[in-house]
N, CA and C atoms as a LAMMPS dump frame, in Angstrom:
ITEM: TIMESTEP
0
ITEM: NUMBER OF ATOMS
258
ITEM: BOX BOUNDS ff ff ff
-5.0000000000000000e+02 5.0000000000000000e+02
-5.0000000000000000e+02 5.0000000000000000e+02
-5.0000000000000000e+02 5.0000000000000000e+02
ITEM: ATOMS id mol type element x y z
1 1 1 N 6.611 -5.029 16.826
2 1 2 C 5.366 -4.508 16.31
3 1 3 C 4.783 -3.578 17.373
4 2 1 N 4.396 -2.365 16.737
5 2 2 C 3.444 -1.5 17.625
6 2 3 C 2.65 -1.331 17.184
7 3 1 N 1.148 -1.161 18.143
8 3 2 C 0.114 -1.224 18.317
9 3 3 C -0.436 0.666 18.291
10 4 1 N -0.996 1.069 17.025
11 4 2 C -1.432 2.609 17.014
12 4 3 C -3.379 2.322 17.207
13 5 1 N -3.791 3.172 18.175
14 5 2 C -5.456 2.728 18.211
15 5 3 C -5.358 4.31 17.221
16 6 1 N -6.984 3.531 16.502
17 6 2 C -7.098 4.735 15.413
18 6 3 C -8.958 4.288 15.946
19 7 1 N -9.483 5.764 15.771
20 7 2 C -10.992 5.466 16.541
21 7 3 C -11.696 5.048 14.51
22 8 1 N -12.562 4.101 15.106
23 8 2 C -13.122 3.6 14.04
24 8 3 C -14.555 3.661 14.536
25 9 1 N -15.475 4.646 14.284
26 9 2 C -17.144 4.83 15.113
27 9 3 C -16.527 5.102 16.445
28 10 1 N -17.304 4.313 17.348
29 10 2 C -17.228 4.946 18.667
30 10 3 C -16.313 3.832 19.281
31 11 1 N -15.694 2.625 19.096
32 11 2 C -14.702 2.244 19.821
33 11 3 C -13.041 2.399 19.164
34 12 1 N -12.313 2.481 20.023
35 12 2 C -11.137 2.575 19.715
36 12 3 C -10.663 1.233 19.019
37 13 1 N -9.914 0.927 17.613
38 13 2 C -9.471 0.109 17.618
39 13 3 C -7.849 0.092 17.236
40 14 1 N -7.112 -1.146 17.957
41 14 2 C -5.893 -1.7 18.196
42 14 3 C -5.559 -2.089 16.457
43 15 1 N -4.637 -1.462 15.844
44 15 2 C -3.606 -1.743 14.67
45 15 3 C -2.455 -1.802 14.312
46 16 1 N -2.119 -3.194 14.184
47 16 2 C -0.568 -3.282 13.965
48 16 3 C 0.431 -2.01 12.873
49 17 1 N 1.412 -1.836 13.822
50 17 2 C 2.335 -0.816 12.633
51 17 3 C 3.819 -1.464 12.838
52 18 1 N 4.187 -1.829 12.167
53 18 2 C 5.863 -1.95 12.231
54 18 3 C 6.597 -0.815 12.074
55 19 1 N 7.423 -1.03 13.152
56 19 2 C 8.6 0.1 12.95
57 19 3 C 9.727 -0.045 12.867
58 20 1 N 10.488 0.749 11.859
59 20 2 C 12.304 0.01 11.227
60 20 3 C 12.712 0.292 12.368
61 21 1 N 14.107 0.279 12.433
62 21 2 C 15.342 0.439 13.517
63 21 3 C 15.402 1.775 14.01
64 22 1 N 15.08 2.383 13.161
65 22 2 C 14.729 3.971 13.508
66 22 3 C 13.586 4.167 14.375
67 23 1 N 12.546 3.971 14.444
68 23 2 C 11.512 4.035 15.237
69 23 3 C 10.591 4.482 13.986
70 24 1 N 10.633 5.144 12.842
71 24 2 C 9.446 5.382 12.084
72 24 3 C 8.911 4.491 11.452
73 25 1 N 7.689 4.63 11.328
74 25 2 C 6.959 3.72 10.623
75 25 3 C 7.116 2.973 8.986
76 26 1 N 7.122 1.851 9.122
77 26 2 C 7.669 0.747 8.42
78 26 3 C 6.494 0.521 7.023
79 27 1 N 6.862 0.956 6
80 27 2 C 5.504 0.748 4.935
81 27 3 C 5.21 -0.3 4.098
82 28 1 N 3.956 -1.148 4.127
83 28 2 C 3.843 -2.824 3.655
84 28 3 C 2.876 -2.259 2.533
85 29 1 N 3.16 -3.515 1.512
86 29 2 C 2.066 -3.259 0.738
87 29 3 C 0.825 -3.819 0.521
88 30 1 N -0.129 -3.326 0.327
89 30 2 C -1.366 -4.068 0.607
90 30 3 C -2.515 -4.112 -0.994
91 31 1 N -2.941 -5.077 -1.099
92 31 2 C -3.622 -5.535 -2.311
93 31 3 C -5.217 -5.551 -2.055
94 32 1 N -6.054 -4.804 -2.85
95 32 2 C -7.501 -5.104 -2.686
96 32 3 C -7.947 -6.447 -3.155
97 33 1 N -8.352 -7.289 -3.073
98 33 2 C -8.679 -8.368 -3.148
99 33 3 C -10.451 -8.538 -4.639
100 34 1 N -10.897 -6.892 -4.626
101 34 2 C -12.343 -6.978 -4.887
102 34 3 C -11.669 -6.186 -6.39
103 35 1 N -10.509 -5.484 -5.861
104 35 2 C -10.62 -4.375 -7.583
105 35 3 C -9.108 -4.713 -7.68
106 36 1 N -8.325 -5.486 -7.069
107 36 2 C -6.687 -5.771 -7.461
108 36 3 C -5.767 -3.953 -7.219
109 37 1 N -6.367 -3.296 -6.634
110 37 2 C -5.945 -2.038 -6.189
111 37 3 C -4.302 -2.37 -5.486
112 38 1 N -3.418 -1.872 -5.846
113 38 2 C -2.294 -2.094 -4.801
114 38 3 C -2.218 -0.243 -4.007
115 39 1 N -1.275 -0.485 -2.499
116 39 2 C -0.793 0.705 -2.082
117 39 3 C -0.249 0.589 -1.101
118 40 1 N 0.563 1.38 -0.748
119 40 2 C 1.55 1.543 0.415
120 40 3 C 1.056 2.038 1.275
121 41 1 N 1.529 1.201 2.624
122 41 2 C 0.733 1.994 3.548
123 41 3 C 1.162 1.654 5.311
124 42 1 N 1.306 2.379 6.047
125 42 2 C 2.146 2.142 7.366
126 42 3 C 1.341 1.163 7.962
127 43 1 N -0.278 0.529 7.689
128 43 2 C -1.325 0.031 8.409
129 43 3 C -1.94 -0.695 7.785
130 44 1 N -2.421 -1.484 7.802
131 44 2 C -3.702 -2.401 6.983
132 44 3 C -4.789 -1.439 7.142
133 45 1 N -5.361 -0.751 5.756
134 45 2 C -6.602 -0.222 5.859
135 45 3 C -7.722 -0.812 5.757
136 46 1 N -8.716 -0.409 6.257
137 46 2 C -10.007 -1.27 6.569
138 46 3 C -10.417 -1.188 5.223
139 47 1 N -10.677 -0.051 4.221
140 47 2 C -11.482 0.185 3.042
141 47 3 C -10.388 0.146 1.88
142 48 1 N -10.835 -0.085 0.928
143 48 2 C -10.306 0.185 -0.32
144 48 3 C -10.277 1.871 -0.675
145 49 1 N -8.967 2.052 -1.103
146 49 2 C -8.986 3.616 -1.471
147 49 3 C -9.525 4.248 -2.607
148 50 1 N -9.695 2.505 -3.737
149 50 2 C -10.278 2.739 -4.761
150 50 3 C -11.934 2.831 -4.998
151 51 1 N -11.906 1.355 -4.661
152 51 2 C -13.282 0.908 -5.1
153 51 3 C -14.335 1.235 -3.719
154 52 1 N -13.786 1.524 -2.492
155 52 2 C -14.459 1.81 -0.945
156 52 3 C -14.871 0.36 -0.619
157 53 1 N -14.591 -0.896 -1.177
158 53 2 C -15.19 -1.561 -0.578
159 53 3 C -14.199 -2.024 0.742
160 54 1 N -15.375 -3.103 2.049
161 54 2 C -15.061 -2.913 3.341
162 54 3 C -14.564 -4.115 3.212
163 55 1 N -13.497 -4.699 4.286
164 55 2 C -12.994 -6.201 4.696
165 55 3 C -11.967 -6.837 3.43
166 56 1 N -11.877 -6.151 2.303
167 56 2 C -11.222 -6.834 0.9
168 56 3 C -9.989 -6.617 0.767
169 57 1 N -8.977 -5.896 1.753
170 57 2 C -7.651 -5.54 1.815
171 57 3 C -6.835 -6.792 2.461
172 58 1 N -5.73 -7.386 1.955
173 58 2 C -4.591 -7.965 2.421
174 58 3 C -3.577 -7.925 2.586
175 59 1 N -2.849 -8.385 2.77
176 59 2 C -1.117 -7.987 2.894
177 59 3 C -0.33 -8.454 1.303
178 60 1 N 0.056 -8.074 0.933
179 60 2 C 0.64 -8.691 -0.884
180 60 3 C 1.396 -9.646 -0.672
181 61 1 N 1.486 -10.494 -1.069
182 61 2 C 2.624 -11.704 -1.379
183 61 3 C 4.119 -10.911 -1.467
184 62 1 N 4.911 -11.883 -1.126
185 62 2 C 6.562 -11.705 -2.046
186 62 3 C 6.951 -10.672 -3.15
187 63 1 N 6.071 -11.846 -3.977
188 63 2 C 5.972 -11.589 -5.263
189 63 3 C 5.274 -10.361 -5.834
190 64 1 N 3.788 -9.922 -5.285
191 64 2 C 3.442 -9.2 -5.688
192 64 3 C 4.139 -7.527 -5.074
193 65 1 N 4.546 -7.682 -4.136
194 65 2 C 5.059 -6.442 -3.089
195 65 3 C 6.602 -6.173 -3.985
196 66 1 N 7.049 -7.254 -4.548
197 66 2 C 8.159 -6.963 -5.072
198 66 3 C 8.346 -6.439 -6.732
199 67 1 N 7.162 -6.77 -7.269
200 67 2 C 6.557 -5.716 -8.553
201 67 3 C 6.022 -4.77 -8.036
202 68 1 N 5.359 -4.424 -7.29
203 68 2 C 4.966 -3.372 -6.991
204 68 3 C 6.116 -2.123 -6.85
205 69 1 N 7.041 -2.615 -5.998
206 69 2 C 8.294 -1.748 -6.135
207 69 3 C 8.489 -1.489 -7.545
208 70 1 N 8.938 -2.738 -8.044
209 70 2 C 9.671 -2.625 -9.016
210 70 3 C 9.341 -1.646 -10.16
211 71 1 N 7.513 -1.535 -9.9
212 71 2 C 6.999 -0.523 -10.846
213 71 3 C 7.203 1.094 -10.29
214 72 1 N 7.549 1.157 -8.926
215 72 2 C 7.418 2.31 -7.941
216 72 3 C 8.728 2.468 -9.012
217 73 1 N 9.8 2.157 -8.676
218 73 2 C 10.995 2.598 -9.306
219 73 3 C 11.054 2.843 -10.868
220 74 1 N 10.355 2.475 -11.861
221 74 2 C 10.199 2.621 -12.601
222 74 3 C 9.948 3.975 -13.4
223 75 1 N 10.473 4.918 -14.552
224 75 2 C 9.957 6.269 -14.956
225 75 3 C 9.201 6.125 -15.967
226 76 1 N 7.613 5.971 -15.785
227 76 2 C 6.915 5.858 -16.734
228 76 3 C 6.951 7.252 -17.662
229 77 1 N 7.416 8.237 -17.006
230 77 2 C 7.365 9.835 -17.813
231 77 3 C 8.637 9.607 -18.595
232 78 1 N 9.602 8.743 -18.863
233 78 2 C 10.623 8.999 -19.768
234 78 3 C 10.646 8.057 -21.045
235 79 1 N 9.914 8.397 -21.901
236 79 2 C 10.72 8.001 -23.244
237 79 3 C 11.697 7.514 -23.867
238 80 1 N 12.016 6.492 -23.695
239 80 2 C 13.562 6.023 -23.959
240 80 3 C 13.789 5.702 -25.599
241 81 1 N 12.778 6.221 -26.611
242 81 2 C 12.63 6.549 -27.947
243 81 3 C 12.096 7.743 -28.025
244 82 1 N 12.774 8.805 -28.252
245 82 2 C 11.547 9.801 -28.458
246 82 3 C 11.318 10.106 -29.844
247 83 1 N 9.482 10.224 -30.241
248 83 2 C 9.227 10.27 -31.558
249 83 3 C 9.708 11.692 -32.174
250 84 1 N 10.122 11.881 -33.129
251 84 2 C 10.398 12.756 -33.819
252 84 3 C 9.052 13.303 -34.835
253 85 1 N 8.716 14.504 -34.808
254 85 2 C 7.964 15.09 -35.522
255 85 3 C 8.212 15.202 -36.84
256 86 1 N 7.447 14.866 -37.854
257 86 2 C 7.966 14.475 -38.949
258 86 3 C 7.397 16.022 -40.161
């Protein structure tokens, strides 16, 4: 685990980042707790990207990090019936 300081007001603060075997940064997924927001992200963010609220971000479960993919991979733009115009 490495430690990136990101200035938050006027003190610097210390945030965990994992990094793969490669050295780049390693992306976890994280769940809002206040609006069920999911997102990827190299860091635990302090705020919600959705709703802005402060302190309500966690790390996702197993389970939930592993739907989350599963929807990432997913092509919601393809039609696997397409309607015919009648």
């Amino acid at each position: 685990m490495v430690y990136c300081f990101q200035t938050s007001g006027a003190q610097p603060v210390a945030v965990p980042q994992i990094l793969n075997w490669m050295g780049s940064v390693e992306k976890m997924v994280f769940v809002c707790d206040h609006c069920h927001f999911e997102l990827e992200a190299g860091a635990k963010p302090g705020q919600c990207p959705d709703c802005g609220k402060l302190g309500y971000i966690r790390t996702a479960t197993l389970d939930e990090s592993r739907e989350f993919q599963a929807r990432k991979r997913e092509d919601v733009w393809h039609d696997a019936a397409p309607a015919l115009a009648g």
